[in-house]
C-alpha positions as CSV (number, residue, x, y, z in Angstrom):
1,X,0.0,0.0,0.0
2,X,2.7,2.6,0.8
3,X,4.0,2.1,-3.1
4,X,0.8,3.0,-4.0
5,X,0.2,6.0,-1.8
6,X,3.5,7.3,-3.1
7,X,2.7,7.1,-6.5
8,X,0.6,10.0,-5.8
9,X,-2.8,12.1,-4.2
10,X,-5.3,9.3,-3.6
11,X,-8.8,9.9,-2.0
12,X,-9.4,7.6,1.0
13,X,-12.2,7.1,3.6
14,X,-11.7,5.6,6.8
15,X,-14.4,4.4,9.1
16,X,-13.3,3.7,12.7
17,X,-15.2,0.2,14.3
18,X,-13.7,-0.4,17.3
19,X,-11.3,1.5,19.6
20,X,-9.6,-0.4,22.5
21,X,-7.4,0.6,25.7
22,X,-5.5,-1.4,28.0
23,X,-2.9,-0.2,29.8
24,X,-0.2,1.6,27.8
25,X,-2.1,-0.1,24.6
26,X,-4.7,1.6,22.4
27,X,-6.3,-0.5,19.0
28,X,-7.8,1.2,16.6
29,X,-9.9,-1.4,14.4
30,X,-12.0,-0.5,11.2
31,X,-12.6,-0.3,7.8
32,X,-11.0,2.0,4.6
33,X,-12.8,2.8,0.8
34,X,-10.1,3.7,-1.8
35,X,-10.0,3.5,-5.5
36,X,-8.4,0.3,-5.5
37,X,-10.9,-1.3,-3.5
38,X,-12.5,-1.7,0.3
39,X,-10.4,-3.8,3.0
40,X,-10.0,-3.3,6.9
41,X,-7.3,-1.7,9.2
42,X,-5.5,-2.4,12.4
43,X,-3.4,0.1,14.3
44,X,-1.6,-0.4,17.7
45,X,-0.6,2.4,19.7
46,X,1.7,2.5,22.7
47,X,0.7,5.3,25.5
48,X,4.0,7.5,25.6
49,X,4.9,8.5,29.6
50,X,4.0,12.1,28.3
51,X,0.7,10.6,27.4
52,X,0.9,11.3,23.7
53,X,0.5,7.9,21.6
54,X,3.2,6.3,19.3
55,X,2.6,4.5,16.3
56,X,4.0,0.8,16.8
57,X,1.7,-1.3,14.6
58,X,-0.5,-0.3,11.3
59,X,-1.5,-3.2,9.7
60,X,-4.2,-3.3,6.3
61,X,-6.2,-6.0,4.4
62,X,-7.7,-5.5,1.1
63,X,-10.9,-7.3,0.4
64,X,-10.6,-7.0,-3.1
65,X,-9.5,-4.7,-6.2
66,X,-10.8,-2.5,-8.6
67,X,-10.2,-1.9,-12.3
């Protein structure tokens, strides 16, 4: 996916499911609409001792492609 996002501007929507905390753990779990096709998301955050979050995981799926 990053290959394609740097090939240029692409219009994406993201639609946030689920959010999860535990601890110093936040999950961010939903789904995403681009022009190649739908497919879901994962991202894991770690709480920073400042309180800010960190990316540590982004993880996506696509369900299928378009022409």
């Amino acid at each position: 996916m990053g290959a394609w996002l740097a090939e240029s501007p692409h219009q994406m929507t993201f639609q946030t499911g689920d959010i999860w905390e535990a601890g110093n753990i936040v999950v961010d779990v939903g789904t995403y609409d681009s022009p190649r096709g739908t497919g879901k998301y994962v991202v894991l955050y770690e709480r920073q001792a400042d309180g800010s979050l960190h990316l540590a995981v982004d993880a996506v799926s696509l369900d299928g492609a378009t022409t």
